[in-house]
C-alpha angles and dihedrals in degrees: 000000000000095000096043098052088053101049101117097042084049084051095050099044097046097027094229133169123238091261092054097045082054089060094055092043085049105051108079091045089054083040088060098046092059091040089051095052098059089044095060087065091050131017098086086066094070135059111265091237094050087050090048096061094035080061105027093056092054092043086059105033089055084043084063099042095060092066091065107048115119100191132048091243096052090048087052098054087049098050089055092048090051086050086053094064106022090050092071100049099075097052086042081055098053087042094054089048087048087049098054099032123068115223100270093057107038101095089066091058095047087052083062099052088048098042084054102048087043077057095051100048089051108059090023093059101051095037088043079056091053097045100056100038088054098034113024134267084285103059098068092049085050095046089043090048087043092056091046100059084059090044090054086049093060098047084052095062098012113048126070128255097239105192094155096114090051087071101062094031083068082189094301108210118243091252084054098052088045088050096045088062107036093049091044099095080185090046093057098042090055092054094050092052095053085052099044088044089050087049090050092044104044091039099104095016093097098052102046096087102055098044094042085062103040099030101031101037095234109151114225083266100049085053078061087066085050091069098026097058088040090044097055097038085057093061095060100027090047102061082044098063096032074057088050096050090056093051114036091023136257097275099047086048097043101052087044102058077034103069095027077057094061080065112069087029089070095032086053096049101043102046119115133180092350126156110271087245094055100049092043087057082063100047091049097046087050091055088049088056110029092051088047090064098049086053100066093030089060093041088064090039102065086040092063095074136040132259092252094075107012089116089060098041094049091051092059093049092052083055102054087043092055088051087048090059089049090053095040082057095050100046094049092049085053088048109043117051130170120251133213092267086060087254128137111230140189091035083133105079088050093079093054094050081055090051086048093052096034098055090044073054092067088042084075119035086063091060087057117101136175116282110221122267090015 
């Protein structure tokens, strides 16, 4: 969200072809799915607030630094350091939630966090826009670094030290941590869902922008709208349906947002020359949704495994995603190609490719079932 926005100001500066740009989109993903990885063999052996500034301050400290590359290399190690470490904190944030919250009241807690990165993506987006338009592609990378040192200030005194997992880890060994996953048939399930559902998800996201743009007739600003309207439909839209999980059930929940959500994806990726009003309809409708069906999905998720090695579980599961999005990417660049009018075709089949994934989807969450103690 802060690289994307910026790609034709990065092209332009560093005068750098689409393949090259791709690598700097791509670095702090592949950064993350190392980082997860490792993570997975060692972050439930740490309290979760010790964790959170371990990865919080290099999150912060690589943020800055960005600002202040001077060569497209440089500016592409430092965006994989900053995934290292940024990777991790979402899935450490869905494992602390897991951690406070009981079961039947968990969705409600998930519909927070989403609620508050849909937040975050709708006022960072436009502002990072401003910022960079008015001061340069520096300036948003030094004021988010800036707000993270405070922010960093404020877990140090403000956040709780949450050690409740250390005492039924009891220092698992590696081999332990490996076995507990890999012989976990629930555990698995549960993995492959949260990547099927990303693949879903992600399947027609790269390429919104762009035909929004060339098919449809938006401006770059108008894309902002795009992820301002969603973003801020997402804030009040997310803590209702994580309500509405607690209430009626993940599944129920689930198949429902599930299939509402078939319904902007193919409006979305059949729409041609259409008022700005009327396709942005679509787009918000298809963060509302879209979102609804990854807030009970999560909410099942965490509950598939126990607190002793949900770090861990969750980190694995941050990793697979991020390799979801990279193949989401890759089949929809096999799949959409511009023709000789400058028009993306074949978007289209994108959208069923994200219906295939998102009903095998449903398949398995409701093979899913509560781990015990959880």
């Amino acid at each position: 969200m802060l690289i994307m926005p910026m790609g034709d100001i990065f092209i332009r500066e560093f005068g750098l072809s689409a393949l090259a740009y791709s690598y700097l989109v791509s670095s702090y993903a592949l950064g993350a799915v190392i980082s997860s990885i490792l993570a997975f063999l060692y972050l439930d052996r740490f309290d979760r607030k010790t964790a959170l500034l371990f990865l919080y301050s290099g999150f912060v400290l690589g943020t800055l630094m960005c600002g202040f590359a001077h060569t497209y290399e440089v500016l592409v190690g430092l965006r994989f350091v900053t995934g290292a470490f940024g990777g991790v904190i979402g899935a450490l944030a869905f494992a602390v939630a897991s951690d406070l919250y009981p079961f039947d009241e968990r969705g409600h807690a998930m519909g927070i966090l989403m609620g508050a990165f849909s937040a975050a993506s709708a006022l960072g987006v436009p502002f990072g826009l401003y910022l960079a338009a008015t001061y340069g592609w520096r300036m948003p990378f030094l004021v988010l670094g800036g707000l993270g040192i405070i922010l960093l200030g404020l877990i140090y005194w403000k956040f709780p030290s949450i050690t409740g997992h250390l005492v039924k880890r009891n220092e698992a060994s590696i081999g332990r941590t490996i076995s507990l996953l890999v012989t976990d048939s629930n555990q698995l399930n549960a993995l492959l869902l949260g990547m099927i559902l990303v693949l879903g998800h992600f399947m027609i996201i790269p390429f919104i922008s762009p035909y929004m743009i060339r098919n449809v007739g938006f401006s770059q600003m108008d894309v902002t709208k795009i992820f301002l309207l969603g973003g801020v439909a997402m804030v009040f839209s997310a803590p209702l349906v994580g309500r509405l999980t607690d209430r009626y059930g993940v599944m129920r929940v689930f198949t429902i947002a599930i299939f509402l959500s078939f319904i902007p994806t193919l409006a979305i990726t059949y729409m041609q020359a259409e008022p700005i009003w009327y396709a942005l309809i679509f787009t918000t409708l298809f963060f509302i949704f879209a979102s609804s069906r990854m807030i009970p999905a999560n909410t099942m998720i965490t509950a598939s495994v126990g607190k002793e090695n949900r770090g861990s579980f969750m980190s694995m599961k941050s990793a697979l995603q991020q390799l979801a999005i990279a193949f989401a990417a890759l089949i929809s660049g096999w799949v959409v190609y511009i023709g000789p009018d400058h028009l993306y075709h074949r978007y289209h089949f994108l959208a069923y490719i994200s219906i295939f994934f998102c009903l095998i989807s449903i398949w398995l969450c409701a093979r899913l079932r509560v781990a015990e103690g959880n």
